[in-house]
C-alpha positions, 0 to 999 in steps of 0.5 A, a space after each residue: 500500500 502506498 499514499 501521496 499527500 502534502 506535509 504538515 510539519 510538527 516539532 519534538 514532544 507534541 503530546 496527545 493534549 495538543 493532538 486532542 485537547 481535553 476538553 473535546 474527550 466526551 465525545 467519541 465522534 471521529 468527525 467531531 474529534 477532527 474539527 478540533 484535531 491539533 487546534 491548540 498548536 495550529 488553530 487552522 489545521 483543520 481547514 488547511 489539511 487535506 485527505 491525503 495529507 501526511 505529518 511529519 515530526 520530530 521525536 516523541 510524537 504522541 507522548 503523555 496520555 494514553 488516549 486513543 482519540 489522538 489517532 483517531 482525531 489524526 485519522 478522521 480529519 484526513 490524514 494518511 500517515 504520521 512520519 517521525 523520528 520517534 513515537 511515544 510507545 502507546 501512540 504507535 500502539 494505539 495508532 496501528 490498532 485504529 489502522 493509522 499508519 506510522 513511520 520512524 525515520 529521522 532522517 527523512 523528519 531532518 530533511 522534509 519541509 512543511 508543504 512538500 509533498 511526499 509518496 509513502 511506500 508502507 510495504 517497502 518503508 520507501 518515503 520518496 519526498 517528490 519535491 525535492 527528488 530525495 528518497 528515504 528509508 524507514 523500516 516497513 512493517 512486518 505482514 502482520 501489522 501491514 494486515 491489521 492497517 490494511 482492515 482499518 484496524 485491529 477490529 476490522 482485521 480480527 472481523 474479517 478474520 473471523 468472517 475468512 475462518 467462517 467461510 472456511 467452514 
């Protein structure tokens, strides 16, 4: 699976508060969690951003609570993947358990602008920055993790599991 989408670059530390600000937490609409997706450190992301759209961030994205609305706030408003030198370790759980895909590779953060536009290649870890004609290399995910992204999720991939196992029958 691969997506193309413009850049939205983030620092160090953006942690799920600002991801999704507590306050908007009593609800579990996606579509109500995406208007306010990052508004406390760009007030206008979600009017700017784009399906398709990719962030790129420094190290510890994602960090603090262990909320999974974050991703989910991430995913809803459009956005296709997360790139960052590293993640929280809950985040990148909770981001591949909602079928978010996400990537380590500090060097393609340290050399990605805001505004360019990239080309992510998940099964071979390829991040191809269109803009300026440079390739980057992050680990692909393992057959597994690919599968759970690729049913939406961990649900949708033990639903259609089950449904295979089934049918089997």
């Amino acid at each position: 699976m691969s997506i193309k989408g413009r850049v939205f670059k983030f620092g160090d530390n953006i942690d799920t508060d600002v991801i999704i600000p507590a306050r908007y937490l009593n609800t579990s609409d996606h579509k109500e969690l995406a208007a306010h997706c990052m508004e406390d450190i760009d007030k206008g992301f979600i009017n700017k951003v784009n399906e398709g759209d990719i962030i790129v961030a420094n190290k510890n994205f994602g960090c603090g609570s262990s909320r999974e609305h974050a991703p989910i706030a991430i995913k809803a408003a459009g956005v296709s993947c997360v790139i960052a030198s590293t993640f929280a370790r809950i985040f990148y759980r909770n981001a591949i358990n909602i079928g978010l895909p996400i990537l380590e590779c500090d060097e393609a953060v340290k050399n990605i602008e805001e505004g360019n536009v990239l080309e992510v290649d998940f099964s071979t870890g390829v991040i191809k920055n269109l803009t300026k004609n440079k390739e980057y290399y992050a680990e692909p995910f393992p057959e597994f993790m690919q599968n759970i992204i690729n049913n939406n999720g961990l649900i949708g991939y033990i639903s259609n599991k089950n449904k295979t196992i089934s049918n089997k029958k």
